[in-house]
N, CA and C of each residue as an Amber inpcrd file, in Angstrom:
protein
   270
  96.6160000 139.2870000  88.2890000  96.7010000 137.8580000  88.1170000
  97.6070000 137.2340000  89.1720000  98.8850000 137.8480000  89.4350000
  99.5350000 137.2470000  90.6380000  99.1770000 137.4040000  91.9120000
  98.2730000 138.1900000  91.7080000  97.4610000 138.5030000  93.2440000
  96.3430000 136.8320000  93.1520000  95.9510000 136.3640000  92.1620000
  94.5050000 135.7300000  92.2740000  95.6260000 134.4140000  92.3540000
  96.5840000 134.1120000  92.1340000  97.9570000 132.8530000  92.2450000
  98.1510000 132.8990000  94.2500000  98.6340000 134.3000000  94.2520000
  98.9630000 134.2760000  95.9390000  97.5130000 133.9430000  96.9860000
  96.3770000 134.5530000  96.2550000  95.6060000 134.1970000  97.5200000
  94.8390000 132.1120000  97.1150000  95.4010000 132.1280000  96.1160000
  94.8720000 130.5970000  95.8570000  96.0810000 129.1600000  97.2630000
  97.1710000 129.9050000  96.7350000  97.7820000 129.5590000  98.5260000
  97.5240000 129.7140000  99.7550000  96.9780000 130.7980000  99.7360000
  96.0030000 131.1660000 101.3870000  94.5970000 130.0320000 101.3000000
  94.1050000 129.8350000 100.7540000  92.9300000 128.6150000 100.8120000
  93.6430000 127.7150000 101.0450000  94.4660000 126.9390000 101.2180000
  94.8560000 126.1060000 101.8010000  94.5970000 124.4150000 101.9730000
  93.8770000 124.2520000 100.5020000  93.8030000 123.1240000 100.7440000
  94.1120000 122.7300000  99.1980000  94.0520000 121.2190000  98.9240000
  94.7470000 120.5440000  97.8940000  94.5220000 121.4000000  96.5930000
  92.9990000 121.3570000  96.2470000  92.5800000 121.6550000  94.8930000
  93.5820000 122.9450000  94.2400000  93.2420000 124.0600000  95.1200000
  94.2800000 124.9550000  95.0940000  96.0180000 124.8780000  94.4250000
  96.2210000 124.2000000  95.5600000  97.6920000 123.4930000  95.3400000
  97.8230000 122.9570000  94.2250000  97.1850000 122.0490000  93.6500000
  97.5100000 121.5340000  92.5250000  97.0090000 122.6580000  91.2200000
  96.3860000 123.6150000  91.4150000  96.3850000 124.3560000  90.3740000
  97.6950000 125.3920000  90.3060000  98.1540000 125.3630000  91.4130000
  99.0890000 126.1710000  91.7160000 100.4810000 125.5180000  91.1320000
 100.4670000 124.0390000  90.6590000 101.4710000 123.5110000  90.3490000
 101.5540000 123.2990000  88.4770000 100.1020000 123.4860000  88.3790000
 100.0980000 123.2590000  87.0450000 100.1270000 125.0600000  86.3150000
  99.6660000 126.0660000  86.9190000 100.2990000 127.3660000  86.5150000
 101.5200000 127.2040000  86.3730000 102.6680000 126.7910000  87.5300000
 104.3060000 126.9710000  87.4750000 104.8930000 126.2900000  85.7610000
 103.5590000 125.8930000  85.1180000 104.8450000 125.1010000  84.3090000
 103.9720000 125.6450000  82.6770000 102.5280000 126.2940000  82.9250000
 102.1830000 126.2400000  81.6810000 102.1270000 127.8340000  81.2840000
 101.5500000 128.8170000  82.6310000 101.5010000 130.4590000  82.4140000
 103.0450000 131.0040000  81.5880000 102.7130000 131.6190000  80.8610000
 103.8850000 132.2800000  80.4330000 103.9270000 133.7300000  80.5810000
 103.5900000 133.8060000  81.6490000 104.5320000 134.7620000  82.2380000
 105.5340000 135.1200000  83.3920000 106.5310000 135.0140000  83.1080000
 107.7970000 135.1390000  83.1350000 107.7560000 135.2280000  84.9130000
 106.8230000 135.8750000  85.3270000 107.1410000 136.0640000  87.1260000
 106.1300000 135.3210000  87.7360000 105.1310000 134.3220000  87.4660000
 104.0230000 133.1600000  87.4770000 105.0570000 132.2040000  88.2660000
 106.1960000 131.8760000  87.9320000 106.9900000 130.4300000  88.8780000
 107.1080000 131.0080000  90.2910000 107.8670000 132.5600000  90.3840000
 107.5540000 132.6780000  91.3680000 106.6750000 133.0070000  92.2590000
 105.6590000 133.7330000  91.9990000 104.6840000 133.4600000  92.3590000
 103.9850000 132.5110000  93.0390000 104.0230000 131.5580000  92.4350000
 103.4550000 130.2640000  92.5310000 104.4300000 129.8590000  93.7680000
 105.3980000 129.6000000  93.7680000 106.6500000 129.4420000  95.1840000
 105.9080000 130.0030000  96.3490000 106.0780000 131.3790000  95.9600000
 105.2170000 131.6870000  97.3240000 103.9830000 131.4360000  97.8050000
 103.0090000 131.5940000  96.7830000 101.5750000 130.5830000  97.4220000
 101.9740000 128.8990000  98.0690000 102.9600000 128.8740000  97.3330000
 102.7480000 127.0580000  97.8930000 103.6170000 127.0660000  99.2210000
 104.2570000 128.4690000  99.4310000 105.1790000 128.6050000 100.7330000
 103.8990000 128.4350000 101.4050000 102.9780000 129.4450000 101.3660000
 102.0590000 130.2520000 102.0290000 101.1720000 129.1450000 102.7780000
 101.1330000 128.4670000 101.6960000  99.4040000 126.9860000 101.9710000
 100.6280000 126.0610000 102.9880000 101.7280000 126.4340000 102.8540000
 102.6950000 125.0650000 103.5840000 102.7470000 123.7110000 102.8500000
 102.6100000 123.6040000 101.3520000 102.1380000 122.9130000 100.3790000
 103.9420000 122.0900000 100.2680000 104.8290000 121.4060000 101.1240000
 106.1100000 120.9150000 101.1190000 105.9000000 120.2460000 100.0760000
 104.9400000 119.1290000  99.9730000 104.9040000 118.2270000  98.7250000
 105.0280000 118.6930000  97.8030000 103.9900000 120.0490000  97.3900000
 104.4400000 120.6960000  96.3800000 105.4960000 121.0520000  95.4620000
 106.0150000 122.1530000  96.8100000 107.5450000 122.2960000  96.4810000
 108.6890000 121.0480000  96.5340000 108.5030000 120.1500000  96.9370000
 109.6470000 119.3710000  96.3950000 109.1310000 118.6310000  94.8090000
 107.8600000 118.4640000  94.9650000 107.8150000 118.1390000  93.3240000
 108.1560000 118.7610000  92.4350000 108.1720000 120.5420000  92.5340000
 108.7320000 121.3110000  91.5430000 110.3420000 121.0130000  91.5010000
 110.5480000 120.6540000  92.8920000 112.1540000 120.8010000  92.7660000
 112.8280000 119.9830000  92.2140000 112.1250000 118.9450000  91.9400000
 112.4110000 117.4600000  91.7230000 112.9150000 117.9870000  89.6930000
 111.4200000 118.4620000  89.3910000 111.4210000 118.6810000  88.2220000
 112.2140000 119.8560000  87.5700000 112.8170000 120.8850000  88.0770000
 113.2720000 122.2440000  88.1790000 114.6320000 121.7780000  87.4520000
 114.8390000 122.7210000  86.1680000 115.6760000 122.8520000  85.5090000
 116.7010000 123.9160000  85.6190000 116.2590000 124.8180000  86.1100000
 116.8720000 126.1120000  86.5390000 117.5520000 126.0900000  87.7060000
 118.6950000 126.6200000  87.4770000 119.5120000 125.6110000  89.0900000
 119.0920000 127.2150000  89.9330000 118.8100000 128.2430000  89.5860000
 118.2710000 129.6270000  90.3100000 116.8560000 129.6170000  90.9890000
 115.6990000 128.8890000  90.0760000 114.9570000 128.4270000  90.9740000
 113.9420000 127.0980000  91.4370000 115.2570000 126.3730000  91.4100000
 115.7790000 125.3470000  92.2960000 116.4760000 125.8960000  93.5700000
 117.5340000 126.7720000  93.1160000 117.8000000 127.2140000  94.5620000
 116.6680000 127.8990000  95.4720000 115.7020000 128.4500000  94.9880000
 114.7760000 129.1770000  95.8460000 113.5150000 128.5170000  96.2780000
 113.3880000 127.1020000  95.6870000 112.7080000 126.2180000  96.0570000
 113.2990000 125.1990000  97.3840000 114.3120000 125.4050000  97.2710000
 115.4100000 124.5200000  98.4280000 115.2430000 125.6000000  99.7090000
 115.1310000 126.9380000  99.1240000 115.7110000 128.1010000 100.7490000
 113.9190000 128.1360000 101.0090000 113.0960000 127.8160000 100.2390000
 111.5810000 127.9080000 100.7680000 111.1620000 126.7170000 101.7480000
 111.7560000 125.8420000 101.5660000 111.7460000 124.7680000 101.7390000
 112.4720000 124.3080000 103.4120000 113.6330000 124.8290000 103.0610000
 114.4090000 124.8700000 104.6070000 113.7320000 125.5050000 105.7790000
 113.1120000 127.1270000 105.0840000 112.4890000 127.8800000 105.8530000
 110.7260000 127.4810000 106.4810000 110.3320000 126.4760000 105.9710000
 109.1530000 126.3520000 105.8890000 109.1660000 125.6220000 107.4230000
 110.1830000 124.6400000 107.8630000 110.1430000 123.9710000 108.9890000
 109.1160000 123.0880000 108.7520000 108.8070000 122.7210000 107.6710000
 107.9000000 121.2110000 107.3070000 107.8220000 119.5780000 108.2650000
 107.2780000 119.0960000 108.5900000 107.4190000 118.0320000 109.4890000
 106.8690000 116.8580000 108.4930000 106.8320000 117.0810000 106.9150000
 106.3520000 116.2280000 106.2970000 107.7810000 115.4740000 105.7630000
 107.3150000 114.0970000 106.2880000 108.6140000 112.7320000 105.8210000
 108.7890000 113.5500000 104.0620000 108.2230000 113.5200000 103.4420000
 108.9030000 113.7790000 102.0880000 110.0250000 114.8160000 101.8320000
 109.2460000 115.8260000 102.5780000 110.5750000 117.1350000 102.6310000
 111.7810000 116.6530000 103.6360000 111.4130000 116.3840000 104.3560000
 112.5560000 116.2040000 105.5600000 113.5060000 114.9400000 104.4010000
 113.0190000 114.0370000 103.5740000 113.4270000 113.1180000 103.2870000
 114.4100000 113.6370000 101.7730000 113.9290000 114.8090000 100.9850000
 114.4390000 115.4430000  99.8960000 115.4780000 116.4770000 100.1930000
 115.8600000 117.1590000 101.3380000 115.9790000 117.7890000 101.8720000
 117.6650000 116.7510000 102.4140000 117.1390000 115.8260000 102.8080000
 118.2790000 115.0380000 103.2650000 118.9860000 114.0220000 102.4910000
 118.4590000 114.2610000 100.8890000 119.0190000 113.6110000  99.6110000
 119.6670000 114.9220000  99.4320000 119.3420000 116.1090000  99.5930000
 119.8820000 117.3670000  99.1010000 121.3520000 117.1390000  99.8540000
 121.4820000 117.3110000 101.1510000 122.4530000 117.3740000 101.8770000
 123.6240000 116.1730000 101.8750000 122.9770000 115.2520000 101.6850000
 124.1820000 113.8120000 100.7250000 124.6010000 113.9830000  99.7170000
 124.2670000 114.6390000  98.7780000 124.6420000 114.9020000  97.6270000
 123.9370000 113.4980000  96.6630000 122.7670000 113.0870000  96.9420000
 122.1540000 112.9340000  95.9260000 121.7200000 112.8570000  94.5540000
C-alpha cells in the first residue's frame, strides 16, 4: 500500500496530489503521513506540503514537512512565502 501512495507522487500531476492529501489525514495507518510527505516531495507538490503544514498538529511532523520543504528548492510564491512566515516567526 505505501508503495501504491509513493508511486501516486511520481505521476505528477494534480489528481494524484490531492489524493495524496486526503490519505495524510484519513488512512490509519500509522506510517501513511509519511509516506504521503514523500510522494508529495517526489511530484514537487510545495502547495501541498505547505497545506499540510499549515494544518499539522504534530510539531515532529511539521518539522519534517518544513526540512521537505527547504530541501525541495520550490520557486512557488506560496512556499517561498510560508517558508518566510516560518523564518519571522509567524
Amino acid at each position: 500500500r505505501r508503495a501504491a501512495i509513493r508511486n501516486l507522487g511520481v505521476m505528477g500531476s494534480k489528481k494524484p496530489g490531492d489524493a495524496l492529501l486526503e490519505l495524510y489525514h484519513t488512512d490509519p495507518d500509522p506510517e501513511v503521513p509519511e509516506t504521503v510527505l514523500d510522494g508529495l516531495f517526489v511530484q514537487g507538490n510545495g502547495a501541498g506540503l505547505v497545506a499540510l503544514a499549515r494544518k499539522e498538529q504534530d510539531s515532529t511532523m511539521k518539522k519534517e514537512i518544513v526540512s521537505k520543504l527547504s530541501v525541495m528548492g520550490s520557486k512557488d510564491p506560496l512556499v517561498t512565502q510560508y517558508m518566510m512566515e516560518i523564518l519571522s516567526g509567524k
